[in-house]
Backbone as ProteinMPNN parsed JSONL, in Angstrom:
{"seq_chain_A": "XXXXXXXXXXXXXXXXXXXXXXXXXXXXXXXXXXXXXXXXXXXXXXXXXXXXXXXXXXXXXXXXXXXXXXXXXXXX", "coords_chain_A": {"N_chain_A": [[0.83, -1.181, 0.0], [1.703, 1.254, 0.69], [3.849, 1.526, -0.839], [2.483, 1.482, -3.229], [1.805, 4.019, -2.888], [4.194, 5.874, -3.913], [5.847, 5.895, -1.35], [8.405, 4.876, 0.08], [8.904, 1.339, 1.39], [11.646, -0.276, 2.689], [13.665, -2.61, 3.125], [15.009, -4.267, 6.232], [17.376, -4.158, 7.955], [17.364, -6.454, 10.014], [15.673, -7.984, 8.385], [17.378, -8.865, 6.488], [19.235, -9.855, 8.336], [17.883, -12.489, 9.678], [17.094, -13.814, 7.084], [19.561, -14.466, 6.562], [20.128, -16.628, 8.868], [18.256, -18.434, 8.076], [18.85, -19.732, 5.968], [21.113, -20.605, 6.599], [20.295, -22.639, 8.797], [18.686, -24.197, 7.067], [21.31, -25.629, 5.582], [22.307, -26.605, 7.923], [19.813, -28.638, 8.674], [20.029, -29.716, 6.168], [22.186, -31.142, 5.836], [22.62, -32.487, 8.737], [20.461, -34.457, 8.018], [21.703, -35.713, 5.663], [23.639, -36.773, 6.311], [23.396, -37.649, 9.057], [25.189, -36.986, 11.581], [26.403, -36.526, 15.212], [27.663, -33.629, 16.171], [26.251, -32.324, 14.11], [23.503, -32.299, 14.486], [23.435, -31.058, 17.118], [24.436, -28.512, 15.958], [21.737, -27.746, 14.659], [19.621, -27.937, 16.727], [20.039, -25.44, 17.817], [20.272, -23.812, 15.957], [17.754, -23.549, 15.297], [16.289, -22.13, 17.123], [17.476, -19.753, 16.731], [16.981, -19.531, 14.572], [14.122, -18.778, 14.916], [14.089, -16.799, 16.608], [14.982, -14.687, 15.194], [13.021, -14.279, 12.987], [10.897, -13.418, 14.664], [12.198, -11.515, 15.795], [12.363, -9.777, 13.321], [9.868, -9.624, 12.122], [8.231, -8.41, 14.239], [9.463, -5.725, 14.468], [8.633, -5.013, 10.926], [6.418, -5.069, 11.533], [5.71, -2.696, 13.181], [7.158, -0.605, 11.729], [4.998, -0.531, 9.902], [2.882, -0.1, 11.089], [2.988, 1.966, 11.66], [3.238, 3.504, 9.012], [0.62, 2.838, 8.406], [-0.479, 4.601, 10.065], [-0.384, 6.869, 9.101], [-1.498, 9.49, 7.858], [-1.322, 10.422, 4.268], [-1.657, 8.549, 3.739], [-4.043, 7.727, 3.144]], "CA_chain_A": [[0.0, 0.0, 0.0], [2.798, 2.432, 0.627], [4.787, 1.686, -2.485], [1.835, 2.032, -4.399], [1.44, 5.661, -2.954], [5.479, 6.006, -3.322], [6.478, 5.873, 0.312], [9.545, 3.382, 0.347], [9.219, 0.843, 2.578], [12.997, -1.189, 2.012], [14.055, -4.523, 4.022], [15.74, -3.818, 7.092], [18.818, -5.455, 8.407], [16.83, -7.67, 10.882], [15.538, -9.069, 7.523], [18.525, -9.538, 5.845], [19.986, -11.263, 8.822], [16.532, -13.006, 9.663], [17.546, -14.496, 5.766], [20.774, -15.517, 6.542], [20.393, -17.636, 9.851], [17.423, -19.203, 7.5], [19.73, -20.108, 5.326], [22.09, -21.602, 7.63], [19.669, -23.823, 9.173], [18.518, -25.313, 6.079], [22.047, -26.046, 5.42], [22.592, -27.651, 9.022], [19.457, -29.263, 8.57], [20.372, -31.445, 4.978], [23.477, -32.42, 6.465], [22.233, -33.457, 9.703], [19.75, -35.817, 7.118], [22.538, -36.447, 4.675], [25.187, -37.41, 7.203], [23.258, -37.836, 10.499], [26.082, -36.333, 12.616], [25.601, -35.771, 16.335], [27.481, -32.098, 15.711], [25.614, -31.375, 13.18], [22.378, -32.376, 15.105], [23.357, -30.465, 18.05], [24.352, -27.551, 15.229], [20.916, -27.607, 14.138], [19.146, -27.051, 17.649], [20.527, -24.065, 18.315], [19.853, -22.875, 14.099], [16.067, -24.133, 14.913], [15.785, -21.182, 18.357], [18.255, -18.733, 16.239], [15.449, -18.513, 13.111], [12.911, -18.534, 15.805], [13.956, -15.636, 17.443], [15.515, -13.497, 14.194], [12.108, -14.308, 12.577], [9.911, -13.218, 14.996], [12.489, -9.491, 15.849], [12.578, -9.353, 12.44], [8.616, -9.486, 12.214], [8.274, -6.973, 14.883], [10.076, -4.371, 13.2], [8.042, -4.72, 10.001], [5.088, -4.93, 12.161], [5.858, -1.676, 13.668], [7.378, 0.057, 10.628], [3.789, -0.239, 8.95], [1.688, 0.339, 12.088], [3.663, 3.71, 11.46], [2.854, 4.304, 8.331], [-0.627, 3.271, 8.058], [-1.382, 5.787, 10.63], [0.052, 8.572, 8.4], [-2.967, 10.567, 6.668], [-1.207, 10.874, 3.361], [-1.972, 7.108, 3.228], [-5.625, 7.118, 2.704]], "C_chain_A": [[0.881, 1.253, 0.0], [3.678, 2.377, -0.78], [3.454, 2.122, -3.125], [1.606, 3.753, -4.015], [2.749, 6.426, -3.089], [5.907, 6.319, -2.28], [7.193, 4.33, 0.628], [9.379, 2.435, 1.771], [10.301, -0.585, 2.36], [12.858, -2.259, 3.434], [14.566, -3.749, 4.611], [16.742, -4.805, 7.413], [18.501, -6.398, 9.037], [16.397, -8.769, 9.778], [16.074, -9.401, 7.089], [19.372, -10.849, 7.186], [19.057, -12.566, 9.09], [16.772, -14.32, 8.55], [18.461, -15.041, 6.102], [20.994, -16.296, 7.809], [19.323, -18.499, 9.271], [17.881, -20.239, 6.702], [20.915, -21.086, 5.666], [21.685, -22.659, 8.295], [19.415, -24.268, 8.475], [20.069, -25.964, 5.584], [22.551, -27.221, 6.245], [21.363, -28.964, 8.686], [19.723, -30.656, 7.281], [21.744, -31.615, 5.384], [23.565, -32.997, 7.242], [21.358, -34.706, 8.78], [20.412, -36.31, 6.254], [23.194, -37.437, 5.674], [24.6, -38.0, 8.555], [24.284, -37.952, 11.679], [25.598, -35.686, 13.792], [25.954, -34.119, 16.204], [26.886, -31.785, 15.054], [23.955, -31.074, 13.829], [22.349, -31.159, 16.578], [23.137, -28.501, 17.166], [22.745, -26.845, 14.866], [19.687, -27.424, 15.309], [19.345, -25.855, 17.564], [20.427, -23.114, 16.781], [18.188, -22.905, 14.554], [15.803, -22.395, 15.98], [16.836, -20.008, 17.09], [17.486, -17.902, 14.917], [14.27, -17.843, 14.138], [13.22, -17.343, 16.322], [14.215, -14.292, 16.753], [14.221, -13.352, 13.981], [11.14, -13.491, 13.354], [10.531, -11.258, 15.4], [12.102, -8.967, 14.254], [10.76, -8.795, 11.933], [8.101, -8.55, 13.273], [8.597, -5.7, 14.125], [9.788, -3.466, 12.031], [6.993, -4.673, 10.268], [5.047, -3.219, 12.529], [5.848, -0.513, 12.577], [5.969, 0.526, 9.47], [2.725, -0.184, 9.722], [1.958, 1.845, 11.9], [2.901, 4.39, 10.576], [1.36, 4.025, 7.395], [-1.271, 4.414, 9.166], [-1.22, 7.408, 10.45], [-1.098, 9.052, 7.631], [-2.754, 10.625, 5.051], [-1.469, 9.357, 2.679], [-3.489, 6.99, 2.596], [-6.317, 7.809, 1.128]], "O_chain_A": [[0.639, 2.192, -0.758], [3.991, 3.306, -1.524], [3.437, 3.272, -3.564], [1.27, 4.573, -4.87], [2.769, 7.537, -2.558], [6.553, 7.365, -2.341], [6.817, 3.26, 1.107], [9.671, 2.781, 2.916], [9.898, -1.682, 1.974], [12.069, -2.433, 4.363], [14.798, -2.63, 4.154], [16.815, -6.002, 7.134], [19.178, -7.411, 8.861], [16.563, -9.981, 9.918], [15.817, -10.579, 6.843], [19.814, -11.993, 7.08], [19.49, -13.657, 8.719], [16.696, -15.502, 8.887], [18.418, -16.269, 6.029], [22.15, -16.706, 7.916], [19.264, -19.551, 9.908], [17.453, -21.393, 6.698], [21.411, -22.04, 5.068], [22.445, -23.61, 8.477], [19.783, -25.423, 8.689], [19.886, -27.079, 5.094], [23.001, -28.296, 5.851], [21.771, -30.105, 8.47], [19.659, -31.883, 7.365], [22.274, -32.641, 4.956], [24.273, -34.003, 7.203], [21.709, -35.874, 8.949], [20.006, -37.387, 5.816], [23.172, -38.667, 5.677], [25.296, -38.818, 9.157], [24.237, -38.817, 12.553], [24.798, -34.751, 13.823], [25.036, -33.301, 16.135], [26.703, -30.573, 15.165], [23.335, -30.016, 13.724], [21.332, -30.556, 16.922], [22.319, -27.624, 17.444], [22.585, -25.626, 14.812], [18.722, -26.772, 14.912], [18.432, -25.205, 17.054], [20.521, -21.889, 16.704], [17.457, -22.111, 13.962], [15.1, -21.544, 15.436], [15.914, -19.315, 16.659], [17.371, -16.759, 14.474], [13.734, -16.735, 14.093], [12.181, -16.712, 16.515], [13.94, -13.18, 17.203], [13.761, -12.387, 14.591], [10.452, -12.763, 12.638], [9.871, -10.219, 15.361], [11.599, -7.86, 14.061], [10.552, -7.679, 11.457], [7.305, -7.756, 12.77], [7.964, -4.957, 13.375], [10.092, -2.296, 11.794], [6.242, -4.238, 9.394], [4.157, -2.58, 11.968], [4.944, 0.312, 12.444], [5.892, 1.423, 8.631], [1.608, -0.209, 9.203], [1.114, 2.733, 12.013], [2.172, 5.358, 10.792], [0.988, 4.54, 6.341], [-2.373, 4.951, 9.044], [-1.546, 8.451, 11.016], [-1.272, 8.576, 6.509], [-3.766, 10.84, 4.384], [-1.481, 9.075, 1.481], [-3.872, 6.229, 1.707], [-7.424, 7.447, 0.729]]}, "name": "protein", "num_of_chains": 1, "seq": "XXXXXXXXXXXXXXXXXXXXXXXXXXXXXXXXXXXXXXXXXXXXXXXXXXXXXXXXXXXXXXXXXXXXXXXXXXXX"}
């Protein structure tokens, strides 16, 4: 809704990193199932709480960022 009225709303860094611990767990995860390695299994706890918790700041943020600017007037 904001792009279409041009009012940029870009990715923020929480999403870019958000992306790259996503990224990293799917990696841990097919090698824990390729290889079934206990490091890699243990690796892949700690990727599973590390999306979980980017994901959900990172979803804040963009939650916020557009609670913002739908309550700008030049929106409607």
């Amino acid at each position: 809704m904001a792009e279409a009225k041009g009012i940029a709303f870009p990715s923020t860094s929480w999403g870019k990193q958000k992306t790259l611990v996503q990224c990293f767990t799917i990696v841990a995860v097919l090698l824990y199932v390729a290889i079934s390695a206990t490091a890699v299994r243990s690796d892949t706890a700690l990727s599973y709480w590390l999306t979980i918790i980017s994901t959900v700041i990172s979803g804040l943020t963009y939650f916020l960022k557009a609670k913002q600017l739908i309550n700008r007037s030049d929106l409607e």
